[in-house]
N, C-alpha and C positions, 0 to 999 in steps of 0.2 A: 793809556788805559785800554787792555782788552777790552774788545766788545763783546767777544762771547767767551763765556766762560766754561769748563769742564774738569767736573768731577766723576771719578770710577770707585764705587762705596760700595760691596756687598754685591758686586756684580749689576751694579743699578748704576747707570752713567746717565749723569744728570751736565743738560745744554743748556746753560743759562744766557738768553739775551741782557746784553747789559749797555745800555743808552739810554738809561732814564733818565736824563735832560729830554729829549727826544720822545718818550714814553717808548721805547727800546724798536722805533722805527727799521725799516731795514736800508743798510746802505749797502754797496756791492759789497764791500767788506763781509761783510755778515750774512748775504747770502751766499758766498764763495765758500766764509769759513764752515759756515752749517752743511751746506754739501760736501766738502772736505773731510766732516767730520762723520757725517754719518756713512760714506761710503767707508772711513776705516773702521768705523763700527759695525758693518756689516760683513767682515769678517774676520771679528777681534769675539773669537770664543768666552773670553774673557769675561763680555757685558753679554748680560740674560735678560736685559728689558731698559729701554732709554724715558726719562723724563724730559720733557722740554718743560722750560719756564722762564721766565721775565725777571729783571730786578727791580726795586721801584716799587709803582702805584699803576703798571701794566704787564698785562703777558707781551702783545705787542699793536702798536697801532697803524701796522701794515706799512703802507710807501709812506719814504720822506716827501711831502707834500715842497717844503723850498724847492729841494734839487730839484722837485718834476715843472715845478716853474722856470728855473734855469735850462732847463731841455727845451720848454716851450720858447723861450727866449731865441733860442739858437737855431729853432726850426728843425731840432735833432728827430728824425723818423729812425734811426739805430738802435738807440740804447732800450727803446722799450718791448721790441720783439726781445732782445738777447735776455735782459731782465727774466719776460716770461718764462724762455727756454729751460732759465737756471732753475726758475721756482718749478717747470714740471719734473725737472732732473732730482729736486730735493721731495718732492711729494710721489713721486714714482718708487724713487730709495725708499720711502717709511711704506709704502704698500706692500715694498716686498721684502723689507728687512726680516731674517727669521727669528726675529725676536718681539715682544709687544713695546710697540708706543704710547707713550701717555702723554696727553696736553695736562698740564698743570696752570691752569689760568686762575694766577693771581689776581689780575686785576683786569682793565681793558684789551679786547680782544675784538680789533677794528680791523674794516679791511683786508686787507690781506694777510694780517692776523690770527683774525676770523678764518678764515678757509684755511690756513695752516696746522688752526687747532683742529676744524674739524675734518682734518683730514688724518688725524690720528686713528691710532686702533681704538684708545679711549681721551674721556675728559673729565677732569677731576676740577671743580672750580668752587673757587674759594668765596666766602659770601659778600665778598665786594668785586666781585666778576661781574663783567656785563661783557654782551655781544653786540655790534653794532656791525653791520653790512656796509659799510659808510663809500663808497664808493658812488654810488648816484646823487650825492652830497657834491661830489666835485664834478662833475658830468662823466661819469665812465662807467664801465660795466665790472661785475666783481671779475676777479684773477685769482691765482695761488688755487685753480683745480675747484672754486668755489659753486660754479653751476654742478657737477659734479657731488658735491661732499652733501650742501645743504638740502639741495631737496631728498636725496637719500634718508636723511634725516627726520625732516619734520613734514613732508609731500610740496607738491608741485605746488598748489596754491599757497602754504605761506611762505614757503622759500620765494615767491613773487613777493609779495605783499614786502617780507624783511629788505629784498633788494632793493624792492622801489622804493621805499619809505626811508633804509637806512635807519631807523627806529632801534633804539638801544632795548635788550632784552636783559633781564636782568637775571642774575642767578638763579635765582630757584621760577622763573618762566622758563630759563634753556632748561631748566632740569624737568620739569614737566614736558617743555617739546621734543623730549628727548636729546637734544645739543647736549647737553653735558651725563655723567654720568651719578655722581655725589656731588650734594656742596657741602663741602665743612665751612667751621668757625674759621676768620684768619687767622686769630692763634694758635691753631693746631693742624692747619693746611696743609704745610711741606712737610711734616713730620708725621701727620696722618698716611700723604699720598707717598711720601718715602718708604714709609714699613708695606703699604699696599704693594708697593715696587717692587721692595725686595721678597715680600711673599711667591709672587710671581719668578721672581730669578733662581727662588728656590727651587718652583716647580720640576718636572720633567719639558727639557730643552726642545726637543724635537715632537711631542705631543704636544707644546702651545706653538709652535714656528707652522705647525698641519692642520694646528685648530685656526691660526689668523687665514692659510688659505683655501680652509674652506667653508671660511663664514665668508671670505671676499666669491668664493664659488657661489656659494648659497643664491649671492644676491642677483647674479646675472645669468644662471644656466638653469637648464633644469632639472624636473629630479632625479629622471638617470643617469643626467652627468653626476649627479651628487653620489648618487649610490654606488656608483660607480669608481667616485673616489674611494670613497669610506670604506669599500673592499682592497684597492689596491694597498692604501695606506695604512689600513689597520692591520692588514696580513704583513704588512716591514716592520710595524712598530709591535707587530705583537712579540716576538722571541728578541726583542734590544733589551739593553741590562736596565733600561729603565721601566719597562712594563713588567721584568722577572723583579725587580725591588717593589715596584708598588703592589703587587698580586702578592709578593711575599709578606709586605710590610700589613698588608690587612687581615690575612690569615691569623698572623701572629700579634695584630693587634698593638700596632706601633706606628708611629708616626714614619713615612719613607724617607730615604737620603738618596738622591737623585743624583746621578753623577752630574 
């Protein structure tokens, strides 16, 4: 059985974790193949926006909890630096992929999970999603970039509060703490956040890859760094054939086709 699956639909390339015996755990398999794969998505013209998502009854619930007992067993101090290494290698890729990321959290979103999702550009989670920080559950501190992602998110004091406690959130509280971004019905989840998807793939390519950096600008420089983008990069994008069809496309009062 594949563990991870992939589809390319309408320029929307959709990453399916799939171990749901496991609740779609990560084993090295799976973080090899997901870095694998997003490195040739980012530069496969092709795809204009990626989904991740789970199969099952989870998006995913972080480490395999056996194996990391089998490590402890062995006394192994190796595997879990090179582990990290991979998860910053795969969360560094979705920062600067120029296209947008979507978490699609169907269901449980633990762990390392958790910080995978919220390290997307967005999060679409379906109404039997929940968040859980569960790492201080086992005695360890979160990973997968999660000091990083969640207090960005919701501030410093409850991105504490979620880590220590490990406390499940449930959909529509991440949607209020901002963690997610819609919850839909589950019956209309992936076919909601898929047409979302391909909206976006439709868009103009190189005006959303300028918008992901510099909302990532936004959050860490200041404002004349900012202005300072928005000059250099609106004067490139402005004479590209995609800002001559959208200027066009409103004059005349029609919807654009964006190469």
């Amino acid at each position: 059985m594949d563990t991870l699956l992939y589809d390319c639909t309408e320029k929307v390339a959709t990453i399916t974790f799939n171990r749901p015996n496991v609740l779609n755990a990560f084993s090295d398999e799976v973080r090899a193949a997901l870095l694998d794969r997003l490195l040739a998505i980012e530069s496969d013209d092709t795809v204009r926006c990626v989904v991740l998502t789970g199969t099952g009854k989870a998006f995913s619930a972080g480490g395999d909890v056996p194996n990391m007992v089998a490590l402890q067993g062995a006394n192994d101090v190796e595997t879990i630096p090179r582990r990290i290494g991979m998860a910053s290698d795969v969360m560094q890729t979705i920062a600067r992929l120029p296209k947008p990321v979507i978490a699609a959290v169907n269901g449980a979103a633990a762990g390392g999970g958790m910080s995978l999702a919220l390290g997307c550009d967005m999060r679409f989670g379906s109404t039997k999603a929940f968040f859980s920080s569960a790492f201080v559950k086992i005695g360890l501190i979160p990973d997968w970039g999660g000091f990083h992602a969640l207090p960005q998110l919701v501030g410093s004091a409850k991105a504490m509060e979620l880590m220590m406690t490990g406390d499940r959130v449930p959909a529509e509280e991440a949607l209020a703490l901002g963690m997610l971004n819609r919850v839909i019905e589950a019956d209309a989840f992936m076919d909601t956040t898929q047409k979302f998807a391909a909206r976006l793939a439709a868009g103009p390519a190189a005006a959303l890859a300028q918008t992901k950096v510099g909302v990532q600008l936004g959050q860490k420089s200041s404002l004349a760094d900012v202005f300072d983008f928005e000059k250099r990069t609106q004067t490139r994008l402005f004479l590209e054939d995609d800002a001559r069809e959208g200027m066009r496309a409103f004059v005349e009062k029609r919807a654009p086709k964006f190469g």
